[in-house]
ZADO-1210 file (C-alpha; in nm, 4 decimals, padded with zeros to 6 digits):
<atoms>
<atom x="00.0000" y="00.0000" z="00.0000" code="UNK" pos="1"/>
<atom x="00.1343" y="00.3469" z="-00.0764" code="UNK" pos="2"/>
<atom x="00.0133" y="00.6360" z="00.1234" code="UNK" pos="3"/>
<atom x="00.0896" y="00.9766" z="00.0838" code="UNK" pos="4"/>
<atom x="00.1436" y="01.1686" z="00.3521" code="UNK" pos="5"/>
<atom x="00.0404" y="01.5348" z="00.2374" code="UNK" pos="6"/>
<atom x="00.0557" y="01.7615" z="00.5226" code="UNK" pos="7"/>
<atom x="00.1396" y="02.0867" z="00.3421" code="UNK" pos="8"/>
<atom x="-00.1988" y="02.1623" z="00.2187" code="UNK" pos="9"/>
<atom x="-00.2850" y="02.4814" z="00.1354" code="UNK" pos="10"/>
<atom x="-00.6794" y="02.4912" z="00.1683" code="UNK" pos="11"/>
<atom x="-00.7607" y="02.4101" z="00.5427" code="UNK" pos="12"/>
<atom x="-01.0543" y="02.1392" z="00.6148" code="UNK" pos="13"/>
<atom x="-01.0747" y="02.2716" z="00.9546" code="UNK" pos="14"/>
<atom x="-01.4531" y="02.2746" z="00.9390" code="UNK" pos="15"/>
<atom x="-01.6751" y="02.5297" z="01.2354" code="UNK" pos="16"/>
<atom x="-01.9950" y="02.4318" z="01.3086" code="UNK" pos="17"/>
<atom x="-02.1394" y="02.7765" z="01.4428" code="UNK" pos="18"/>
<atom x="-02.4863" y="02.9128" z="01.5826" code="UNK" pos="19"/>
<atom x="-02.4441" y="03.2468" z="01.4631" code="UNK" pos="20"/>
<atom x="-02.1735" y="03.4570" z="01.2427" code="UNK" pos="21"/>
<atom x="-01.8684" y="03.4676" z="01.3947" code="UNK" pos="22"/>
<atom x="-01.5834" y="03.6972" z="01.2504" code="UNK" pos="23"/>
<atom x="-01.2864" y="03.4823" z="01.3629" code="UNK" pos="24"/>
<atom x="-01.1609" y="03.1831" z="01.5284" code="UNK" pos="25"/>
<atom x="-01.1211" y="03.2160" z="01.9112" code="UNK" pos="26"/>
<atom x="-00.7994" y="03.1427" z="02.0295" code="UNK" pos="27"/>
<atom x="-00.8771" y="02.8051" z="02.2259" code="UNK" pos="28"/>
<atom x="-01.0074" y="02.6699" z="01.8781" code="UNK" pos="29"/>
<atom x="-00.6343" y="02.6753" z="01.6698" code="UNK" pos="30"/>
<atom x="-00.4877" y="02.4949" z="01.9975" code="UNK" pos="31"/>
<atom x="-00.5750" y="02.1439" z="01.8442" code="UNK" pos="32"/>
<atom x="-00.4530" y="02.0399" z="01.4942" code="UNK" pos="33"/>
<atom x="-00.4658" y="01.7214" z="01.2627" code="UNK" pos="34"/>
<atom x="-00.2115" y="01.5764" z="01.0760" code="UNK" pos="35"/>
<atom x="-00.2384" y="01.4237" z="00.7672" code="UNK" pos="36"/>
<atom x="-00.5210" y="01.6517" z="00.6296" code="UNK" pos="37"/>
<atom x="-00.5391" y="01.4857" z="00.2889" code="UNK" pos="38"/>
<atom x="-00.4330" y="01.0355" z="00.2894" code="UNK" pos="39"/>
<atom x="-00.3998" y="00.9166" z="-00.0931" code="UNK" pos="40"/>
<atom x="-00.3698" y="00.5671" z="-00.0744" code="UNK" pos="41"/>
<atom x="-00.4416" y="00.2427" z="-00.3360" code="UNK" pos="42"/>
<atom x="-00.6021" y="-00.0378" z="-00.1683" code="UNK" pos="43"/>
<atom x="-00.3989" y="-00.4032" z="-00.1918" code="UNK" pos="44"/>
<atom x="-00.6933" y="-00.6545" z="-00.1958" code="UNK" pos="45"/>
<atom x="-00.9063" y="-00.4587" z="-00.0833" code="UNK" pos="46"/>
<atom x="-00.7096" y="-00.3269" z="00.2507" code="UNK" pos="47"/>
<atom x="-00.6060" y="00.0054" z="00.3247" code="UNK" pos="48"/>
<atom x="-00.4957" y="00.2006" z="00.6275" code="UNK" pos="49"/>
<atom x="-00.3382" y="00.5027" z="00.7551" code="UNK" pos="50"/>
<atom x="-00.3754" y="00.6941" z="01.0822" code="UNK" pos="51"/>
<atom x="-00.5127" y="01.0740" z="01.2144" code="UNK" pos="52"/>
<atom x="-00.2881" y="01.2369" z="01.4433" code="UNK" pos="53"/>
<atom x="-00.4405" y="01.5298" z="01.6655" code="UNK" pos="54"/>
<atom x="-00.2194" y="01.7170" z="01.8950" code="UNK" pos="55"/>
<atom x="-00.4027" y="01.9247" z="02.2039" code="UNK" pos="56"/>
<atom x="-00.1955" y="02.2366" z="02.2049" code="UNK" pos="57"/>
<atom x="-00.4000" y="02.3998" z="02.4339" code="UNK" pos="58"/>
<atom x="-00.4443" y="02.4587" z="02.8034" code="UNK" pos="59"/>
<atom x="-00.8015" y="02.2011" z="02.8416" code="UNK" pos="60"/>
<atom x="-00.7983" y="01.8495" z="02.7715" code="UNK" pos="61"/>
<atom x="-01.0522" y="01.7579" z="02.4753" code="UNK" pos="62"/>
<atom x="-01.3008" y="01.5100" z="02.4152" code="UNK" pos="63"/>
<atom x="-01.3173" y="01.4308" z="02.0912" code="UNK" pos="64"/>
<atom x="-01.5722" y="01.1801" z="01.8892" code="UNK" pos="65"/>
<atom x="-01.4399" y="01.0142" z="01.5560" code="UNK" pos="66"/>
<atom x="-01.6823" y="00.9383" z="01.2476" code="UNK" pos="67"/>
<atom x="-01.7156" y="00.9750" z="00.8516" code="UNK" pos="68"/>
<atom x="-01.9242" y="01.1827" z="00.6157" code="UNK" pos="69"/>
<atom x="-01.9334" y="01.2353" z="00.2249" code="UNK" pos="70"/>
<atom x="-01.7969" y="01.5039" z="00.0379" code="UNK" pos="71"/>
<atom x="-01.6757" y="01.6309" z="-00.2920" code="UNK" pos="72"/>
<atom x="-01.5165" y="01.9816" z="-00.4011" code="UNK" pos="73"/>
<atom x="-01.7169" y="02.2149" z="-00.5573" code="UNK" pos="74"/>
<atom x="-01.5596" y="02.4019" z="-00.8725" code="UNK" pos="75"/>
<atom x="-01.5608" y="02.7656" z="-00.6965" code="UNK" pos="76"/>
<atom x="-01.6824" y="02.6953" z="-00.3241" code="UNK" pos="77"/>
<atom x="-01.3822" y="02.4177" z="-00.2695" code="UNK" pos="78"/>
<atom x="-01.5388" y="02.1456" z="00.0195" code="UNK" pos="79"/>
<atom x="-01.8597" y="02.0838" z="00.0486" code="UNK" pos="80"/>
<atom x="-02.0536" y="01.8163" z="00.2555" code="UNK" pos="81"/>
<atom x="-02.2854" y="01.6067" z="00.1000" code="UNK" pos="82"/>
<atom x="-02.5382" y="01.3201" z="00.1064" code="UNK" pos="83"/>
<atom x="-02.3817" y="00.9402" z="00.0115" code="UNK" pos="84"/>
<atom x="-02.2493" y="00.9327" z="-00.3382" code="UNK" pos="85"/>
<atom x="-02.1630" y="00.6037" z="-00.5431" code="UNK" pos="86"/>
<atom x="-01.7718" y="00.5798" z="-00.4194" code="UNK" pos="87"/>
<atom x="-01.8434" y="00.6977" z="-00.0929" code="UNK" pos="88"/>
<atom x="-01.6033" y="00.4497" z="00.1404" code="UNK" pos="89"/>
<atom x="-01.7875" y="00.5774" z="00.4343" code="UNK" pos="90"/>
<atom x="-01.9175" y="00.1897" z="00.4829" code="UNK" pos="91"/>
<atom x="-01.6235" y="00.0378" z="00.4600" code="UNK" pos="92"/>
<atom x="-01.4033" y="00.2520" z="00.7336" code="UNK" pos="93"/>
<atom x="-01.3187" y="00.1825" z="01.0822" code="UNK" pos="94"/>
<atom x="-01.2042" y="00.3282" z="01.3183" code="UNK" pos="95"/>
<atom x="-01.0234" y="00.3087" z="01.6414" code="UNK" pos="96"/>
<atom x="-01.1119" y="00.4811" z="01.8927" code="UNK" pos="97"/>
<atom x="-01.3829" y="00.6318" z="01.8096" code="UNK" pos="98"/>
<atom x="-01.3790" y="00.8389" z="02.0770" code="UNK" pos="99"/>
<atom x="-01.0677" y="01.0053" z="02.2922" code="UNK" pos="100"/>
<atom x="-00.9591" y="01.2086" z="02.5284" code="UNK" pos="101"/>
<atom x="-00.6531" y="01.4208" z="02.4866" code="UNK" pos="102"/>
<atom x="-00.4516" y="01.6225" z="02.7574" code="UNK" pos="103"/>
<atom x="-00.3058" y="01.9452" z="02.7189" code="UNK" pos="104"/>
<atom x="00.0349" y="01.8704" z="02.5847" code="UNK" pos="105"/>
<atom x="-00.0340" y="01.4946" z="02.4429" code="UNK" pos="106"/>
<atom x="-00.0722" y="01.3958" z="02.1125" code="UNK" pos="107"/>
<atom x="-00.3068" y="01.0740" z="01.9551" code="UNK" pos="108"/>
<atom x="-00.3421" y="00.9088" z="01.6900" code="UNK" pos="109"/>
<atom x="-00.6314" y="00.7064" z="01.5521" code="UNK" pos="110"/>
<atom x="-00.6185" y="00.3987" z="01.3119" code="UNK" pos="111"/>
<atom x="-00.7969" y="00.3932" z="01.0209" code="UNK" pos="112"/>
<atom x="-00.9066" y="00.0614" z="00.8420" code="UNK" pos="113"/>
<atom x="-01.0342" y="00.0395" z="00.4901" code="UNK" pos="114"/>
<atom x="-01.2058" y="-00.2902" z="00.3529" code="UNK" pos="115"/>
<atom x="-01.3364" y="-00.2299" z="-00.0142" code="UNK" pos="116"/>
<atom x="-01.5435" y="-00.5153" z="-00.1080" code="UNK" pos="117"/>
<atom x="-01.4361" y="-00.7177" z="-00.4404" code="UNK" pos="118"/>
<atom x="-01.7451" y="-00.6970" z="-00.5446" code="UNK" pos="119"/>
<atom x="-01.7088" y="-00.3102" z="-00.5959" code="UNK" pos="120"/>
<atom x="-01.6252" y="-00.1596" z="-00.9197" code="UNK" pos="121"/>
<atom x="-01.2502" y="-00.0294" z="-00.9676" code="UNK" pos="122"/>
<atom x="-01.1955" y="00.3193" z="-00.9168" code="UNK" pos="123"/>
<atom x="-01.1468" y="00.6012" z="-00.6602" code="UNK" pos="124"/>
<atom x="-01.3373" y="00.5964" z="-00.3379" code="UNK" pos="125"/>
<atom x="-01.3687" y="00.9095" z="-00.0508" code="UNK" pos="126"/>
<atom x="-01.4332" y="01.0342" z="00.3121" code="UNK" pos="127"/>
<atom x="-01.3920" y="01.2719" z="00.5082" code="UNK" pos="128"/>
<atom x="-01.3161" y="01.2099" z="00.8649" code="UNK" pos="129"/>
<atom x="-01.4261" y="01.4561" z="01.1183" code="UNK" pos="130"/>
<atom x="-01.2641" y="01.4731" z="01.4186" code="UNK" pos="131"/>
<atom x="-01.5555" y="01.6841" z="01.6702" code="UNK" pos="132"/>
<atom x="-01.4869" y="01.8393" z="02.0250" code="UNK" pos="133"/>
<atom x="-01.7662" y="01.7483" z="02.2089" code="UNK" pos="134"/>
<atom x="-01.8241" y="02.0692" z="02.4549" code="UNK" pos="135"/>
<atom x="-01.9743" y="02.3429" z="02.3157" code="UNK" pos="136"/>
<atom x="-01.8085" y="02.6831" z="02.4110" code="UNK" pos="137"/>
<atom x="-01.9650" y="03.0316" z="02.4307" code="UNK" pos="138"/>
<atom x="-01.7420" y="03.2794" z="02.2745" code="UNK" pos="139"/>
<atom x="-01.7856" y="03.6226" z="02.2943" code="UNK" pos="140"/>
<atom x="-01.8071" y="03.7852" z="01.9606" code="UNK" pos="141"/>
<atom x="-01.8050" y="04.1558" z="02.0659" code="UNK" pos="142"/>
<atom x="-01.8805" y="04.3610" z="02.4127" code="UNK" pos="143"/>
<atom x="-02.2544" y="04.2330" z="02.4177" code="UNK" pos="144"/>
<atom x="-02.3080" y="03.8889" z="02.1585" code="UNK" pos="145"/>
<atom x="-02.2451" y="03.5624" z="02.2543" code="UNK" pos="146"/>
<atom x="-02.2391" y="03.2354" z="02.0411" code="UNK" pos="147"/>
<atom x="-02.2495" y="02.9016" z="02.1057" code="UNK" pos="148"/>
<atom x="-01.9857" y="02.6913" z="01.9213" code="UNK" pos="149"/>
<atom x="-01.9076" y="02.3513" z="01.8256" code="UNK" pos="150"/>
<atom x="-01.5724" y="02.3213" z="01.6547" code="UNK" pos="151"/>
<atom x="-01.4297" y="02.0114" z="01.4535" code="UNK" pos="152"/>
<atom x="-01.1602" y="01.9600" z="01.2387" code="UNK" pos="153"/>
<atom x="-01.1140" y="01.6708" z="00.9024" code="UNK" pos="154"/>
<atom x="-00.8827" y="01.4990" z="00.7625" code="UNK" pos="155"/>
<atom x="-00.9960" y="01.3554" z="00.3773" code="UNK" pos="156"/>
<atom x="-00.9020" y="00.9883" z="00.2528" code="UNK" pos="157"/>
<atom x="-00.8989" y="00.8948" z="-00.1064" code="UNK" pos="158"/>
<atom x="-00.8671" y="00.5020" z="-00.1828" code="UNK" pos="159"/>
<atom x="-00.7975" y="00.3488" z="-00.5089" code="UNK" pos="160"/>
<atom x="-00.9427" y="00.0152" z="-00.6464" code="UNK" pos="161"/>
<atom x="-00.7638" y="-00.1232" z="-00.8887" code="UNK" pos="162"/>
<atom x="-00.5212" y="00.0977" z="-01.1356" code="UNK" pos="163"/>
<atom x="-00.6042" y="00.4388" z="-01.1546" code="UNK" pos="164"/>
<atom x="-00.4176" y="00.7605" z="-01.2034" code="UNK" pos="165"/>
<atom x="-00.4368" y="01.1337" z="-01.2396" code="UNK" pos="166"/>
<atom x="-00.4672" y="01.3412" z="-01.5105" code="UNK" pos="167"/>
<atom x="-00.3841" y="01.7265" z="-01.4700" code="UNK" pos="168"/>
<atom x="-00.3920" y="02.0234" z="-01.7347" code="UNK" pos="169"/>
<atom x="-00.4585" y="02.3441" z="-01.6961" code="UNK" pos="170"/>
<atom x="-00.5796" y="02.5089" z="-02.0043" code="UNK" pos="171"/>
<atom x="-00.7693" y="02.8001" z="-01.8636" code="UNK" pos="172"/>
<atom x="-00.7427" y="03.0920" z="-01.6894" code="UNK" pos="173"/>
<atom x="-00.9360" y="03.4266" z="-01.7070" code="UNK" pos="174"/>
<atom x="-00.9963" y="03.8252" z="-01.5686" code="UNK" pos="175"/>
<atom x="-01.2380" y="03.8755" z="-01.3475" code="UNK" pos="176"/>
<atom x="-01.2698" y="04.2901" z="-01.3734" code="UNK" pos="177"/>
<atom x="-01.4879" y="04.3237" z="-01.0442" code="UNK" pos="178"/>
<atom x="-01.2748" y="04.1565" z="-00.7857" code="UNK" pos="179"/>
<atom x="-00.9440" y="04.2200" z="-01.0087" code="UNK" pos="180"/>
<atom x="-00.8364" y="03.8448" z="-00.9652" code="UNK" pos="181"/>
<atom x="-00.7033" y="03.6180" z="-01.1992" code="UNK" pos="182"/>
<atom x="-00.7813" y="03.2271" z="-01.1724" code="UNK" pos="183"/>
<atom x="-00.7059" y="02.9335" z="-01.3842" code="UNK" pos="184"/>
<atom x="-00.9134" y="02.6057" z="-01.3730" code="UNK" pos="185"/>
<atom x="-00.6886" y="02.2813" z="-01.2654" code="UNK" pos="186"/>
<atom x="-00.8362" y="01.9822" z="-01.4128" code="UNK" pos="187"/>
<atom x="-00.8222" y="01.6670" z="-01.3032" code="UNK" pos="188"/>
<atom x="-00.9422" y="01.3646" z="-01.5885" code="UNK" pos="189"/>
<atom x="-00.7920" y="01.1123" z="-01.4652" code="UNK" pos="190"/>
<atom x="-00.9373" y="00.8183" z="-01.2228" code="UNK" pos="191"/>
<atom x="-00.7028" y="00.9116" z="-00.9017" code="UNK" pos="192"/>
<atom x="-00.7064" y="01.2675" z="-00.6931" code="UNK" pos="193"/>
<atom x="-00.4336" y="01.4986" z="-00.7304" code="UNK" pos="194"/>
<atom x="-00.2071" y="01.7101" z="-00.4905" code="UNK" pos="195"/>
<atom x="00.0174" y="01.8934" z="-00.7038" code="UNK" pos="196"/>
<atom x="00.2289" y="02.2245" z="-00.6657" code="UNK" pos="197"/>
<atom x="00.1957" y="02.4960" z="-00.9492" code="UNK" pos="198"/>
<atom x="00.4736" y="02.7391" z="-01.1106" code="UNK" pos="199"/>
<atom x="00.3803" y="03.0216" z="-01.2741" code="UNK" pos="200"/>
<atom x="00.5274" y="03.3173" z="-01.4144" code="UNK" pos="201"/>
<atom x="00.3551" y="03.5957" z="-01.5670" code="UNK" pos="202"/>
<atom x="00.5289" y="03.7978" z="-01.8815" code="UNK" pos="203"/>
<atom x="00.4175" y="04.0770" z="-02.0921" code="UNK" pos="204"/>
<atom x="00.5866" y="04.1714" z="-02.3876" code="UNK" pos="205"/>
<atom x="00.8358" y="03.8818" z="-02.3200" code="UNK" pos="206"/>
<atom x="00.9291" y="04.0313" z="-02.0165" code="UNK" pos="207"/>
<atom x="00.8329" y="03.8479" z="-01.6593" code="UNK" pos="208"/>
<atom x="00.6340" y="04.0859" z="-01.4413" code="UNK" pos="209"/>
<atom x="00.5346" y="03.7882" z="-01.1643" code="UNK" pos="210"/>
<atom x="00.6045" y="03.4676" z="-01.0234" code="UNK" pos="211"/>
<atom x="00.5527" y="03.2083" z="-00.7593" code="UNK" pos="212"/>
<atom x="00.4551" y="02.8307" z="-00.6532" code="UNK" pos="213"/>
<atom x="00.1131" y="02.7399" z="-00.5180" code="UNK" pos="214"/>
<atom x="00.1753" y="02.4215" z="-00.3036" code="UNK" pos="215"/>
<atom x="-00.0939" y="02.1770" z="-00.2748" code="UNK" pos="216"/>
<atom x="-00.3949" y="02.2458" z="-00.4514" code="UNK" pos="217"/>
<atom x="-00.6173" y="01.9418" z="-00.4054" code="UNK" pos="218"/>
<atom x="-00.8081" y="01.8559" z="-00.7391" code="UNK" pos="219"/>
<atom x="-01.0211" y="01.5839" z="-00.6900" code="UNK" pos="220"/>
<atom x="-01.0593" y="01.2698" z="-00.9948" code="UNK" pos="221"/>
<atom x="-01.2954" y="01.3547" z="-01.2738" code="UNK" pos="222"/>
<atom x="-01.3352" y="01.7162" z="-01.1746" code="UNK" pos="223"/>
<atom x="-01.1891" y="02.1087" z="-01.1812" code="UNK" pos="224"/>
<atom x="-01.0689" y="02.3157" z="-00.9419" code="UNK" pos="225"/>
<atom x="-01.0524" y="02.7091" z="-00.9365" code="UNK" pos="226"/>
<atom x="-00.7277" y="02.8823" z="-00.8265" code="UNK" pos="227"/>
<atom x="-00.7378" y="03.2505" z="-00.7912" code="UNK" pos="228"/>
<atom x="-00.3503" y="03.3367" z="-00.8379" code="UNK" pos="229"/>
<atom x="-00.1500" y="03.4792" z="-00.5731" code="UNK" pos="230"/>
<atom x="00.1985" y="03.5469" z="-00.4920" code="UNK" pos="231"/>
<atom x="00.3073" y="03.5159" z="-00.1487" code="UNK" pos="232"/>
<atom x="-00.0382" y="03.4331" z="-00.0740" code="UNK" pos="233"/>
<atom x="-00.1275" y="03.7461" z="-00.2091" code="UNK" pos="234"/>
<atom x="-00.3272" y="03.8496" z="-00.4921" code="UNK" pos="235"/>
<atom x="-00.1499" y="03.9879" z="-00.8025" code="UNK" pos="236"/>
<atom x="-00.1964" y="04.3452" z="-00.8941" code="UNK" pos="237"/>
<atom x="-00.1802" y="04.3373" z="-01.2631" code="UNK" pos="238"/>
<atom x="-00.2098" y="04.6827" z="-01.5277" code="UNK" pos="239"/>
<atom x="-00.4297" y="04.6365" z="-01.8595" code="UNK" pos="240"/>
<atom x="-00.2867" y="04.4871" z="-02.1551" code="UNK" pos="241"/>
<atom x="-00.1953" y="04.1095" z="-02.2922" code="UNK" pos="242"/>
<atom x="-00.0173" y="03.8809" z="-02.1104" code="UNK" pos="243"/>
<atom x="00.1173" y="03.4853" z="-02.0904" code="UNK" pos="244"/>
<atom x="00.0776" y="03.2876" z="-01.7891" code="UNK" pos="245"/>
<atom x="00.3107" y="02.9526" z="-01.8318" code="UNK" pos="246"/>
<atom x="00.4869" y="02.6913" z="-01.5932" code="UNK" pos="247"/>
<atom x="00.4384" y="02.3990" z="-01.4857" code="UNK" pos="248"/>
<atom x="00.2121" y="02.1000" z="-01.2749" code="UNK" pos="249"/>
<atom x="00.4437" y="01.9487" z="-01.0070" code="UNK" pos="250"/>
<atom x="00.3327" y="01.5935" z="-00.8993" code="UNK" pos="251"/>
<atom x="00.5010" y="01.4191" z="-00.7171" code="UNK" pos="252"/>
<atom x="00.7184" y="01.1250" z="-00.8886" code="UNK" pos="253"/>
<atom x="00.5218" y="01.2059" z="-01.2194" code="UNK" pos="254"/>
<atom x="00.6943" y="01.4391" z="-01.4964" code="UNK" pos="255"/>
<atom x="00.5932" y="01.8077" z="-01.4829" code="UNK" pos="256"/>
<atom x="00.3150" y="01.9117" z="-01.7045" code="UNK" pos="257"/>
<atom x="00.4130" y="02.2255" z="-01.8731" code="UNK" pos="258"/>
<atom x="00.1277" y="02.5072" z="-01.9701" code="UNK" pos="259"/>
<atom x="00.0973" y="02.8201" z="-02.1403" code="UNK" pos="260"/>
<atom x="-00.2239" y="03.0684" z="-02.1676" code="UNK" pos="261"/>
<atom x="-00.2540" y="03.3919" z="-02.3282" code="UNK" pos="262"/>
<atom x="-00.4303" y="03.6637" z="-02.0691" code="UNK" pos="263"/>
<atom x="-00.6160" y="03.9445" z="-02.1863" code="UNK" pos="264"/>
<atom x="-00.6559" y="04.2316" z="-01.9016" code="UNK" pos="265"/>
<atom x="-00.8893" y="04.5145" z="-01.9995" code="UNK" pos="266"/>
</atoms>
């Protein structure tokens, strides 16, 4: 079994279940984290494991409770929860413990079993695994509102049945004039999820006016991603006129994919 351990994701799954709007994330709530938040594994006969490890950072021990939902990413909004979908491996997971309690200081880990039937077709199956403190907190949100929260955070498993790979291009990208951003669509046509870095470089006139490396943009098999383009996790500032973004799709082991769009700015 190969797993890859991709910890340097970019897009958090740190997911807040909240009764009403609340501006930011109280301090006690970024004193647990979860480690790998994205497992890509391919099932040998029809086994496959890995492991969630949450650290308590904090000053309170934590309950937490351990279980599995269904997912996918949508094209602009990124993760979104959804009802059971035909390669959901939410019935065939396991877990141990399910529940756990983790002192301030201490880190755990839970096992994670995968048993895809042989009866089941080949291909790519998903979950995400939510990992939910069970107190509820009031938080203050200003001098006179108070919310009740429930926080939990996810770590995502893909599992492959059979042969299956990716397959990433990206031959898109466009303007959009109201928010003055730039995105390209990453697709993914292949039977296997993706985790790749991008380089990019913008030029105008032959000459380079920008550059940088996104580093792990998830893209999901048989679907697209949208990547609004930043530099130093920035947005670009970019005058009117015509421009080239090229570079490159980093994949692990895999050979780079190169690209190269033209870019008309109004």
């Amino acid at each position: 079994m190969r797993i890859l351990d991709l910890k340097k994701i970019a897009y958090s799954l740190g997911i807040w279940t909240v009764a009403n709007t609340f501006s930011s994330i109280p301090a006690w709530a970024q004193n647990f984290t979860v480690a790998p938040m994205v497992t890509i594994s391919e099932a040998r006969g029809g086994q496959a494991k890995g492991s969630i490890i949450l650290s308590n950072n904090g000053k309170e021990p934590l309950r937490m409770r351990v279980y599995a939902e269904d997912f996918t990413y949508d094209l602009k909004k990124g993760f979104v929860s959804m009802g059971k979908h035909e390669r959901s491996a939410v019935p065939y997971l396991q877990f141990s413990p399910r529940e756990l309690v983790i002192p301030p200081g201490v880190t755990r880990s839970v096992r994670v079993s995968t048993t895809l039937l042989p009866s089941l077709p080949n291909g790519e199956y998903r979950a995400v695994i939510f990992l939910e403190d069970l107190k509820e907190r009031t938080v203050k949100s200003d001098n006179t509102n108070a919310v009740i929260i429930k926080s939990r955070v996810a770590s995502v498993f893909y599992i492959s049945k059979g042969t299956n790979s990716s397959d990433l291009q990206l031959n898109t990208a466009a303007w959009d004039n109201t928010a003055k951003k730039l995105s390209f669509i990453l697709t993914n046509k292949g039977r296997q999820s993706a985790f790749p870095d991008v380089n990019w470089r913008m030029t105008k006139d032959g000459k380079e006016v920008a550059k940088d490396r996104l580093r792990g943009i998830l893209v999901q098999s048989e679907n697209e991603r949208e990547v609004a383009l930043s530099s130093n996790g920035k947005d670009i500032s970019l005058a009117s006129g015509s421009y080239v973004l090229a570079g490159e799709i980093i994949v692990p082991s895999k050979k780079a994919i190169p690209f190269s769009i033209k870019v008309a700015i109004p």
